[in-house]
C-alpha positions in Angstrom: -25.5 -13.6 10.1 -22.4 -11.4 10.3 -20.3 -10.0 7.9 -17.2 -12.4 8.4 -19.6 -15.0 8.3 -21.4 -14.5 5.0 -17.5 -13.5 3.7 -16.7 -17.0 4.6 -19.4 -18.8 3.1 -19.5 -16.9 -0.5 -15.5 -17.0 -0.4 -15.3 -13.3 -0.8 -13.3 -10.9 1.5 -14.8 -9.4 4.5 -14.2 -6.0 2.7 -16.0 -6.6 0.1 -19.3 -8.2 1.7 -19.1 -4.6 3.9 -18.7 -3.1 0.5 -22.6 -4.8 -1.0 -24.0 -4.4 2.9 -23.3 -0.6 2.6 -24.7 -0.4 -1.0 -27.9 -2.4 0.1 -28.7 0.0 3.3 -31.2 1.8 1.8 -32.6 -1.3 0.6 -36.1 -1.7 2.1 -36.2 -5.6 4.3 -37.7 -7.6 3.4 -37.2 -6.8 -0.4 -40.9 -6.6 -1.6 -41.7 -9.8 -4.2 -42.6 -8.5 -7.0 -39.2 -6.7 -9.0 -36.7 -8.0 -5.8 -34.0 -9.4 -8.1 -34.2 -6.3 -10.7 -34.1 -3.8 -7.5 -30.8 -5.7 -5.8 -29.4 -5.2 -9.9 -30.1 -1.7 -10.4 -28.4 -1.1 -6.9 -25.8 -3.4 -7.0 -24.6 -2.3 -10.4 -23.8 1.2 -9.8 -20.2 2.2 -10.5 -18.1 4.9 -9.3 -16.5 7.1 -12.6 -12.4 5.9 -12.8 -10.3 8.1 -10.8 -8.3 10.3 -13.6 -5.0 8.9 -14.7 -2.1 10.7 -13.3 0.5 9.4 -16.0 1.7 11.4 -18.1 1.4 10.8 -21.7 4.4 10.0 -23.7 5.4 12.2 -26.5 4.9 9.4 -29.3 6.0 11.2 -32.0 9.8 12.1 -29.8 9.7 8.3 -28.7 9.2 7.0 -32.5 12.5 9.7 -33.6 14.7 8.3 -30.7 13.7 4.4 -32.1 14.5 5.4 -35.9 17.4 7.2 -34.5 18.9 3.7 -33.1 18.9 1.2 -36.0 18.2 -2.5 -34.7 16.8 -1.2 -31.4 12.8 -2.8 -31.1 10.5 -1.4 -28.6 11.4 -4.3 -26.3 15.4 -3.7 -26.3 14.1 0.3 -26.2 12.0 0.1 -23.6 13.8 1.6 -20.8 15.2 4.5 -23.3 13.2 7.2 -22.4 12.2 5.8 -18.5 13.1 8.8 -16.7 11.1 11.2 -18.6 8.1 8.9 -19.0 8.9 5.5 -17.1 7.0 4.3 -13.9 9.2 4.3 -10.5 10.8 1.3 -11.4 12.1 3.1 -14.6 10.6 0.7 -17.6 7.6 1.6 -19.8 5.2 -1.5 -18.5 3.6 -2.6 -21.7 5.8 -0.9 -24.0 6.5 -4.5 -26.3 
């Protein structure tokens, strides 16, 4: 059975079937009996370690002055107040509410 064809019957893209078919390679076929289902686990649920963040951290303790500085402002209205120096490319904070 291909690829595209298993993709198409489990609803999942063809990317990620070739993902579990590259992980399972050193599988041996046919699994033996005895353990199969804990051996597909084991190598099935390996994880790669989270790429490091490249954002930068805000200065909290600058960002909490600039909000006491501007009475009535909430971190809502605020949120774009210190977007170039620590905003995404779109200039806004993203879950800054």
């Amino acid at each position: 059975m291909s690829g595209r064809a298993i993709a198409k019957s489990l609803s999942l893209s063809t990317s990620t079937i070739s993902k579990y078919l590259k992980q399972l390679e050193p599988a041996p076929w046919p699994l033996p009996e005895p353990g199969a289902e804990a051996f597909l686990a084991k190598v099935l649920e390996k994880k790669k370690a989270p790429a490091p963040s490249t954002r930068i951290e805000p200065d909290w303790e600058q960002v909490h002055r600039e909000l006491q500085s501007h009475k009535g402002v909430t971190l809502r209205a605020g949120s774009h107040v210190s977007a170039p120096a620590y905003g995404d490319s779109n200039g806004f904070w993203g879950n800054a509410r």
